[in-house]
C-alpha positions in Angstrom: 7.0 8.2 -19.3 4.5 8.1 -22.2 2.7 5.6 -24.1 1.2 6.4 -27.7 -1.1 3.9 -29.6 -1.7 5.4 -33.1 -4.5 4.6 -35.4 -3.8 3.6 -38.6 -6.8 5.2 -40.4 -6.2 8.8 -39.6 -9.4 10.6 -40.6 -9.0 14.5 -41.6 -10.4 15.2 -38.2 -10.9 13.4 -34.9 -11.9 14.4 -31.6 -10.1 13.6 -28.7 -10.7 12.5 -25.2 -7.9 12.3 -22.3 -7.9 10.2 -19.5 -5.5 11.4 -16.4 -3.9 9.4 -13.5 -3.9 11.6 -10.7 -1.2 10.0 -7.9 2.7 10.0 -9.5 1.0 12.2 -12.4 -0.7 15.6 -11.2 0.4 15.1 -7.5 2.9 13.3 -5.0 1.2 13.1 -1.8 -0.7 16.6 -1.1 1.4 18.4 -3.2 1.3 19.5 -6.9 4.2 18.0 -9.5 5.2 21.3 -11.1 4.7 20.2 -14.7 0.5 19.4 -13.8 -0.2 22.9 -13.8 1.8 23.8 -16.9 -0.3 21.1 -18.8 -3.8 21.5 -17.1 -3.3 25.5 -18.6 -2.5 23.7 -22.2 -6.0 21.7 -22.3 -8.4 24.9 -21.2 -9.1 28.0 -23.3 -9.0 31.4 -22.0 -12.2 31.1 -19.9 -10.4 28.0 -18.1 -13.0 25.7 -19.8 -11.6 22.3 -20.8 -11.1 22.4 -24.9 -12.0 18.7 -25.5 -13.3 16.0 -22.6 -11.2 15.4 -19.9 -11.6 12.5 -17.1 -9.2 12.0 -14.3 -9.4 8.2 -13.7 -7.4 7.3 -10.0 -7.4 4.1 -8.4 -8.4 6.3 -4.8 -11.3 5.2 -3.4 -11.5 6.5 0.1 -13.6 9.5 -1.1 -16.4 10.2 -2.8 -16.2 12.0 -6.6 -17.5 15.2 -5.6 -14.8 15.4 -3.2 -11.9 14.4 -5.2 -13.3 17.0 -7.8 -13.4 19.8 -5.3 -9.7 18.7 -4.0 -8.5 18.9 -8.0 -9.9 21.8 -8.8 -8.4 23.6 -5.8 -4.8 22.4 -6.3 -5.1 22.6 -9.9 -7.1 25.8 -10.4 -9.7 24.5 -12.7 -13.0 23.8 -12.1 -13.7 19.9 -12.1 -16.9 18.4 -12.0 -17.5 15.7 -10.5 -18.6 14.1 -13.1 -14.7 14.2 -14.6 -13.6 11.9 -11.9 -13.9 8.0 -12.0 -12.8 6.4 -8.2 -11.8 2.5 -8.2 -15.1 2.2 -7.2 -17.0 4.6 -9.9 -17.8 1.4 -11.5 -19.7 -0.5 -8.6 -23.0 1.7 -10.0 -23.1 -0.3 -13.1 -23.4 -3.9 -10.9 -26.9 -3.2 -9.8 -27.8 -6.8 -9.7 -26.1 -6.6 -6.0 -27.3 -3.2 -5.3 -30.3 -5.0 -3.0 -27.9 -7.2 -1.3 -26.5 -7.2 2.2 -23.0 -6.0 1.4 -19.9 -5.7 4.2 -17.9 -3.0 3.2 -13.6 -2.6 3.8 -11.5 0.3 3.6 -11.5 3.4 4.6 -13.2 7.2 4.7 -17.3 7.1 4.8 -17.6 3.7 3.4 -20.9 3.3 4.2 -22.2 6.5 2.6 -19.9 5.6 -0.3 -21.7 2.4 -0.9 -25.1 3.9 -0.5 -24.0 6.8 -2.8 -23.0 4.0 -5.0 -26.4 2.7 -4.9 -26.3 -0.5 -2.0 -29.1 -0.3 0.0 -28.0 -2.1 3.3 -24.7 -1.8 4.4 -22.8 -2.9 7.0 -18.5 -2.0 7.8 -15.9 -4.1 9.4 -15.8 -1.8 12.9 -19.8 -2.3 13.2 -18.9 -6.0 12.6 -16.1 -5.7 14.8 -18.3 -3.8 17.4 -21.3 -6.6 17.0 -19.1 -9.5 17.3 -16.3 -9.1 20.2 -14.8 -12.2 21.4 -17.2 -12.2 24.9 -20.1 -12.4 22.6 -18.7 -15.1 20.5 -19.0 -17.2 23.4 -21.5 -15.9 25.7 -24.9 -16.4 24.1 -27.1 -14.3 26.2 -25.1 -11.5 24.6 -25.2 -12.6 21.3 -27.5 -10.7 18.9 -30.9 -12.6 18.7 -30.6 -12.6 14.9 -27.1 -12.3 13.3 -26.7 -10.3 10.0 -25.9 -12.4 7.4 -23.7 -11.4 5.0 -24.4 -12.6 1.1 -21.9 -10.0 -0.4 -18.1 -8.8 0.5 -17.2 -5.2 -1.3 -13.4 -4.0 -0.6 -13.4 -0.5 -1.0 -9.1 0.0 -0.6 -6.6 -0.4 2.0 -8.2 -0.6 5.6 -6.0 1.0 8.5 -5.8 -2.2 10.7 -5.3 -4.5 8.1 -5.2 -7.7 11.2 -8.9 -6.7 12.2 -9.8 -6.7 8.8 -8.6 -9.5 7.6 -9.6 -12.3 10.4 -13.0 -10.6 10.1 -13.2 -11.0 6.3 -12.3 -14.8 6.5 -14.5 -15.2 9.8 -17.5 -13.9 7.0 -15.8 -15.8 4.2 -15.4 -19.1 6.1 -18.8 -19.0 7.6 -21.1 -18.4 4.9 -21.7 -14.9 6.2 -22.8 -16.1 9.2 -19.6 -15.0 11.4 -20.8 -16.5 14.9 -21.1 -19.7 13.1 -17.5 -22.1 13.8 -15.7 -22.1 10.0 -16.4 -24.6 7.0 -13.4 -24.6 4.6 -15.6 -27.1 2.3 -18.2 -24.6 1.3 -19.0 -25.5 -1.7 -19.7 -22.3 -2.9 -17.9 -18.4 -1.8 -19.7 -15.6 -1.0 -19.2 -12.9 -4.1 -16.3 -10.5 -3.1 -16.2 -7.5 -5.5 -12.7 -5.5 -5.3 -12.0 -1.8 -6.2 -8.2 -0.9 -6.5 -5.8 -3.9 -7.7 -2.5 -1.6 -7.5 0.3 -3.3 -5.4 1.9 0.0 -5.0 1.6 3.8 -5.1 3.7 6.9 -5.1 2.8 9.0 -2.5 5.8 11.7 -0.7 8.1 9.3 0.4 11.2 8.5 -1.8 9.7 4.8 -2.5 6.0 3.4 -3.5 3.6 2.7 -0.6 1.8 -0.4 -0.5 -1.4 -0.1 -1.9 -4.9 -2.0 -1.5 -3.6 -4.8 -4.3 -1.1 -6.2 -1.4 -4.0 -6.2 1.2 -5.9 -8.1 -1.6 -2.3 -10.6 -1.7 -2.8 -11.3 1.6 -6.4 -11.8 1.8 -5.9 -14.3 -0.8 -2.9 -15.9 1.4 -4.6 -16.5 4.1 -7.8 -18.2 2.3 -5.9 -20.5 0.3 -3.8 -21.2 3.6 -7.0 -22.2 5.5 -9.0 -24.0 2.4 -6.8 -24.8 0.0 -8.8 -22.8 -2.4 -7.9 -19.5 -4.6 -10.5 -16.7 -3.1 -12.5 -16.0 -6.1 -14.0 -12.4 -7.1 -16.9 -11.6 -8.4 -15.4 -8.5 -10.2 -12.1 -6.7 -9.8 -12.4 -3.0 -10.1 -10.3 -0.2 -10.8 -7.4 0.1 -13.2 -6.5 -1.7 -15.2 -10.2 -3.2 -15.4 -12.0 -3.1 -18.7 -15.2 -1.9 -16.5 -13.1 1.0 -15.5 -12.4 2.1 -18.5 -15.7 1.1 -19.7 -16.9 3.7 -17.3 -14.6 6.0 -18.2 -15.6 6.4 -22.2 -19.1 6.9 -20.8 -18.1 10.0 -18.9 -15.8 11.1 -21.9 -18.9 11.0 -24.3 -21.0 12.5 -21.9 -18.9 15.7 -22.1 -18.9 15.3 -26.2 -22.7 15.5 -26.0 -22.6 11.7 -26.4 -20.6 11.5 -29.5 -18.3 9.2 -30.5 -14.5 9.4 -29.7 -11.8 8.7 -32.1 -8.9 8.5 -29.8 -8.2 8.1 -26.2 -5.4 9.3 -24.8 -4.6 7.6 -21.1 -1.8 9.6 -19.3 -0.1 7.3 -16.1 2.7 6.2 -14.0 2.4 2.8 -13.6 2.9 0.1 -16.1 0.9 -2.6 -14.4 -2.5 -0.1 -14.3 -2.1 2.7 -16.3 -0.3 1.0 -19.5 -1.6 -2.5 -19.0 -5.2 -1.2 -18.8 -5.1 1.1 -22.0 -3.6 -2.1 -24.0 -6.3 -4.4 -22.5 -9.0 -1.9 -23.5 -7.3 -1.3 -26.8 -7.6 -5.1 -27.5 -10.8 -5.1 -26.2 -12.0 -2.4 -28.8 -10.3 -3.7 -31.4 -12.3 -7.7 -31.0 -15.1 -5.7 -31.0 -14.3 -3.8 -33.9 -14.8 0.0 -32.8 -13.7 3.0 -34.6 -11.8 4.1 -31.5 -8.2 3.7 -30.2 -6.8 4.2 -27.0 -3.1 5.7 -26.5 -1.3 5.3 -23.2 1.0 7.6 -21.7 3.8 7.0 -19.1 5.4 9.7 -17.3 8.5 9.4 -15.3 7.4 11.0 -12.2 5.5 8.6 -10.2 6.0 4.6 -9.9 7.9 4.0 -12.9 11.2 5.1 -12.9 13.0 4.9 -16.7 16.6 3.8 -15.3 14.8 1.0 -13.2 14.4 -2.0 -15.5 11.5 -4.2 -15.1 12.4 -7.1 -12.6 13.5 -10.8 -14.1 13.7 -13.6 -12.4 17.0 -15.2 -11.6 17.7 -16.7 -15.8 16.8 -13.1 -16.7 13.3 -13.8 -17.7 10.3 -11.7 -17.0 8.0 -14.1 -14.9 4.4 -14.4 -13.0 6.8 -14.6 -9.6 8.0 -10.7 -10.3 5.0 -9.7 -12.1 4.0 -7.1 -9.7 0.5 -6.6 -10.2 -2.6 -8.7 -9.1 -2.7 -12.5 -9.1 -5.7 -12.6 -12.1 -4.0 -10.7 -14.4 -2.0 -12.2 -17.0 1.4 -11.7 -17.7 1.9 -10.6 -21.3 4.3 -8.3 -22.0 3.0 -6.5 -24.8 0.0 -4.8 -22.8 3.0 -3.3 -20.3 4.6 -1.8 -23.4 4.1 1.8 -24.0 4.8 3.3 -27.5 6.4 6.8 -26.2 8.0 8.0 -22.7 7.9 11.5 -21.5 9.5 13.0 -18.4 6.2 14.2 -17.3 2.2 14.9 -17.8 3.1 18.3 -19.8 5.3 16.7 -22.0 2.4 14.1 -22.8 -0.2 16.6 -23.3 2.8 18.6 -25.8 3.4 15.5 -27.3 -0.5 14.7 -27.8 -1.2 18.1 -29.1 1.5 17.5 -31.4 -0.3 14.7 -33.4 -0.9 15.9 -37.2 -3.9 14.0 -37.2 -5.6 14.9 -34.0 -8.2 17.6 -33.9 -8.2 18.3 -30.5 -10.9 21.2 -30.8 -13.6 20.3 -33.1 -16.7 22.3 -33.6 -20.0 21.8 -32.9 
């Protein structure tokens, strides 16, 4: 399914950019969606070089870009640099003000050299916490460490694989001021900064139904703190579709390939209403307070997450409400930026129905 936002001045010619959800649009799983491959060969020329800039924004973070790149390009058959790709965590190279920092990292894949890569200098992971920290040297003090790490900065990367270990350690951290063999303050009057990649609750993988996806580890994170302190956990910044940073990010890496000219129209192709379609309307919005000549267009396709004869869920007086709103707790229900303007069955009848445009100059030369 397909969203299209037009412009309503339509100059003679504009170039185009097109930003590409990867899981529920180009794959399911490890495997290719037949129609990706169809419309991958409609945006390259004969020499398989992309005609117009091309980004493939995914909320995966367990990798790092030049991996993801060489994964697309090999079940795509196109070359894909790595500077096409934006990760949830593509955006953590712009917050350089915690770069210096202490961070503890969660999630998983090479964390650590994903964060340095990212640009954090010292960096420690929930198993070398874990490893640091057992229970006998929580209580036996001539085993302790003679000076604990202290922790000024939490960074969730995605979905750890024991999501129990991960979470007592993140409150143990949380509750403790980032001293973790310290007994836990719930009156602190300030929180360590958390910053979050990935917000999605769900994710279409192979099987039949969506996978939870790092957005429910974030629900339950945020659970247990307000359990223990009465508190909402507070972030520092939220990462990932549908973040304006992320799609911040992602215009960079569009102009980059346009030789840092402007864009008139951005085409987003996704699955999911609550990223993909609520993150182009929020960065429409965005663009339009600020008055740019530039307008985002988001595209659903039917083959991931959304499914068209699956109504959006209500809540008991048929009402859409924050209870069924099945995206992240900070963002804000408003039913126009989960509206898409057009639905296709899938990404090659977006990129058909994009190259269709009368006003879109999708190959404009230098």
């Amino acid at each position: 399914r397909v969203s299209l936002f037009n412009s309503e001045s339509k100059p003679p010619h504009r170039l185009a950019g097109v930003l590409l959800d990867v899981d529920g649009v180009l794959l399911r799983g490890g495997s290719v969606i037949p129609a990706a491959r169809r419309a991958i060969r409609k945006l390259v020329d004969q020499n398989n070089n992309f005609l117009f800039p091309v980004v493939f924004v995914t909320n995966a973070g367990s990798c790092q870009r030049h991996q993801k790149a060489r994964q697309l390009s090999h079940l795509l058959d196109v070359q894909i640099s790595p500077e096409q790709v934006v990760l949830s965590h593509s955006p953590l190279r712009m917050l350089t003000s915690f770069h210096d920092k202490c961070v503890l990292v969660s999630g998983q894949g090479p964390v650590t050299h994903i964060a340095h890569t990212l640009g954090f200098q010292t960096v420690v992971t929930i198993e070398q916490l874990s490893e640091q920290f057992p229970l006998l040297d929580m209580v036996e003090h001539n085993r302790r460490p003679p000076t604990p790490p202290n922790f000024p900065t939490i960074i969730l990367f995605g979905e750890p694989i024991r999501w129990e270990t991960n979470l007592q350690l993140l409150i143990d951290v949380l509750l403790t001021n980032g001293k973790p063999d310290c007994v836990y303050d719930t009156w602190l009057p300030n929180q360590l900064p958390v910053l979050a990649c990935n917000m999605d609750l769900l994710w279409m993988a192979d099987a039949p139904s969506p996978r939870f996806g790092h957005g429910m580890f974030l629900l339950c994170l945020e659970s247990v703190y307000k359990k223990l302190t009465g508190r909402e956990l507070q972030y520092e910044a939220l990462l990932g579709k549908p973040s304006l940073q992320t799609y911040q990010y992602a215009e960079q890496l569009l102009r980059q390939q346009n030789h840092n000219r402007k864009l008139s129209t951005i085409y987003a192709v996704g699955d999911n209403l609550m990223t993909d379609i609520y993150g182009a309307n929020l960065y429409k919005r965005y663009l339009a307070q600020q008055h740019a000549a530039m307008t985002p267009s988001a595209k659903l396709v039917c083959t991931g997450v959304y499914k068209p004869h699956s109504p959006m869920p209500r809540d008991q007086k048929g009402a859409f409400s924050e209870m069924v709103f099945s995206s992240h707790r900070d963002l804000k229900l408003e039913l126009d930026l989960v509206e898409p303007d057009h639905v296709v069955e899938d990404v090659e009848a977006a990129i058909d129905l994009l190259q269709q445009e009368s006003s879109v100059t999708l190959l404009t030369p230098d």
